[in-house]
N, C-alpha and C positions, 0 to 999 in steps of 0.2 A: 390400899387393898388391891390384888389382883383378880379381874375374874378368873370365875371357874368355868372353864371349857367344858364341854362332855368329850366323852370317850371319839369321838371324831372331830373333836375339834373346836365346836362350834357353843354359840350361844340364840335361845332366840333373841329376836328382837320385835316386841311392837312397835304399831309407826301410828301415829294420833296427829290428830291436824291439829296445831297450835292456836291455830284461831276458835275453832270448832269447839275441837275435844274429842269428835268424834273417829275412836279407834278406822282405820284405812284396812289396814292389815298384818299380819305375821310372817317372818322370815328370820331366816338364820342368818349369820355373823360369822366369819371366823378370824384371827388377826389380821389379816390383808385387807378384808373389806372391813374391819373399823376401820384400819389406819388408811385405807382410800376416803373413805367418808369424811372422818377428821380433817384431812388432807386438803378434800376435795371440797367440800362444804353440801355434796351434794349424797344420797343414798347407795351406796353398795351394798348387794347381800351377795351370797354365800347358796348356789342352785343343789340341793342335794339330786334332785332327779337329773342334772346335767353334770354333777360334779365339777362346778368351775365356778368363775367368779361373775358377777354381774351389776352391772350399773342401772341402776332403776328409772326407766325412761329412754336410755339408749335407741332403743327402735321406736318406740313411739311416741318420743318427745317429752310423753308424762316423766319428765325428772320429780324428784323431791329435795328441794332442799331447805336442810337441817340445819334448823335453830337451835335443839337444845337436846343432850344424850343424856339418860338419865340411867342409872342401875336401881337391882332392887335393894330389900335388903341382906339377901343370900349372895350376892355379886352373881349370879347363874341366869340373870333377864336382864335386858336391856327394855329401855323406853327410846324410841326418837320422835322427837317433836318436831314437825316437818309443814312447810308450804308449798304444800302437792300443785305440781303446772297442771294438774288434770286429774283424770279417773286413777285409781291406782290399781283395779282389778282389771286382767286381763279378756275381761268379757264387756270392758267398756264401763262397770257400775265404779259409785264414787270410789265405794267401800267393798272390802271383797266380803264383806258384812251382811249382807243383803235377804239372806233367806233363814227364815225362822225356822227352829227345828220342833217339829208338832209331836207332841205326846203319841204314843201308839195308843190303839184304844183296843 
């Protein structure tokens, strides 16, 4: 099966710590950054707000790398299974997970 791209290109991707389990964060995909990740053994996404490609940990060392690439069952998500060197949110937390979102009262 081939995934399915959306209209720009891309697919998300979640990223789940392999040990854990616990979801890190979400980001997009587009050919180049699977096939650097594949490649690379390590996480590339796909920046929509910078429109360019990106190595995860690049600047700040936090790499990830990828144990195990999983689809769903639409092929239109990805899963990566990853042994994060560090935080994965760029505000320093594990997870970019961190804040509960509270009922309006």
């Amino acid at each position: 099966m081939e995934l399915k791209y959306d209209e720009r290109g891309l697919v998300p991707a979640i990223v789940q710590d392999i040990t854990t389990g616990e979801i890190l964060m979400v980001a997009y995909m587009d050919k180049e950054a699977l096939r650097r990740t594949i490649e690379s053994g390590q996480a590339w996404f796909y920046s929509r707000s910078r429109q360019e490609l990106w190595h995860k940990g690049a600047t700040s060392g936090n790499v990830m790398d990828v144990r195990e690439i999983w689809r769903d069952c639409d092929d239109d998500t990805l899963l990566l299974k990853v042994d994060p060197a560090g935080p994965a949110c760029h505000t320093g937390q594990r997870s970019c997970f961190f804040r509960r979102l509270e009922a309006e009262k």
